[in-house]
Every structure is written in C-alpha cells, then in structure tokens.
VEXRO-161799 format. One line per 8 residues: number of its first residue (from 1); their letters; for each residue x, y, z of C-alpha. Coordinates in steps of 0.05 Angstrom, whole numbers, plus 5000, padded with zeros to 4 digits. Example, Ala and Ser with C-alpha at 12.3 -4.5 7.8 and 13.67 -1.06 7.14 Angstrom:
# residues 2
1) as) 5246,4910,5156  5273,4979,5143 .
END
This chain:
# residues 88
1) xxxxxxxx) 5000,5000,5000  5053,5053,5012  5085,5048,4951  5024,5059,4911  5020,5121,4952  5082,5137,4927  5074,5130,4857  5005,5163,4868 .
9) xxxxxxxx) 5041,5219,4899  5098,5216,4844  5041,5211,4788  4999,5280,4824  5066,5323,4825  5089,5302,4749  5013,5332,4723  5015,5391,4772 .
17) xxxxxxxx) 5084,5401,4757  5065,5404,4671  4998,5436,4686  5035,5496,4725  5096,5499,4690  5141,5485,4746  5208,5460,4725  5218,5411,4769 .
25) xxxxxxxx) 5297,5416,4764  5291,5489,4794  5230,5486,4837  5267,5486,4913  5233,5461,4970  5264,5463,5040  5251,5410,5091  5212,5424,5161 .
33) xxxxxxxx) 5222,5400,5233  5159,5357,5216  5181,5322,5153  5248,5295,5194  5197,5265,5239  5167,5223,5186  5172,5153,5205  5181,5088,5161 .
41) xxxxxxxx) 5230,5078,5104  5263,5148,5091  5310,5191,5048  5343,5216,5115  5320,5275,5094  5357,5340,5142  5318,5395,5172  5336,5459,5129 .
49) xxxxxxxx) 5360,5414,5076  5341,5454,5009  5327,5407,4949  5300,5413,4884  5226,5372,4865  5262,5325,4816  5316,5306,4870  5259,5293,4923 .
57) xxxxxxxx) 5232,5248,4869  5289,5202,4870  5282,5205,4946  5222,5186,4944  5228,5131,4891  5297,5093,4906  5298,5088,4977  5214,5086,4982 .
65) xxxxxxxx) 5232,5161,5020  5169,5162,5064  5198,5234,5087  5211,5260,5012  5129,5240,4994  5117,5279,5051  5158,5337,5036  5129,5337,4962 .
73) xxxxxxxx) 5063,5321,4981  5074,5387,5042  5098,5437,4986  5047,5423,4926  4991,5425,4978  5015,5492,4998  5016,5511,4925  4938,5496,4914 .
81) xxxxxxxx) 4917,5523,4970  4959,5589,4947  4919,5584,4880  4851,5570,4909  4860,5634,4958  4885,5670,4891  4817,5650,4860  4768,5663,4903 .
END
C-alpha cells in the first residue's frame, strides 16, 4: 500500500508540475522539523535541507523516502491552496 502512495504521489506532482509549468529541476523546497519526523523507510532527509522537486523524486522513489512523499506532498499542497485563495 505505501508504495502505491508513492507513485500516486509521484504521478499528482508530474501533472501539477506540467499543468503549472514548474520546472521541476529548479522548483526548491526546504525541509521542516515535521518532515524529519516522518517515520518508516526514509531519504534521511535533514531539517533545512534545500532540494530541488526532481531530486525529492528520486528520494522518494529509490529508497521508498516516506519523508521526501511527505515533503512533496507538504509543498504542492501549499501551492493549491495558494491558487485557490488567489481565485476566490
């Protein structure tokens, strides 16, 4: 089940990345207290640690990064709810 979260979450941030036009090479997201307190399988992901999407991608898909999904999932979430308060 978690890795089909995974590749769910993988799949979700490929289409919002093309839909917005976010390069995913230059998009930087910086990890939180609460994403280094992710448990399960991780990318031993640092707080403060600045990385770009595609590199939290490969965290998230060679060692099953539990911390990285999180940390995608944490920053594209923020970036809907930004557009949704934009629309409104």
């Amino acid at each position: 089940m978690a890795s089909l979260t995974k590749l769910t979450t993988l799949y979700s941030v490929y289409r919002l990345c093309d839909a917005l036009k976010i390069n995913m090479h230059e998009e930087m997201v910086v990890i939180d207290e609460e994403t280094t307190q992710v448990t399960g399988t991780t990318a031993n992901l640092k707080r403060g640690d600045t990385l770009s999407v595609d590199q939290l991608i490969y965290g998230l898909m060679l060692p099953s990064g539990n911390d990285a999904a999180f940390a995608l999932a944490q920053h594209f979430g923020r970036i809907i709810i930004n557009l949704k308060k934009e629309a409104s």
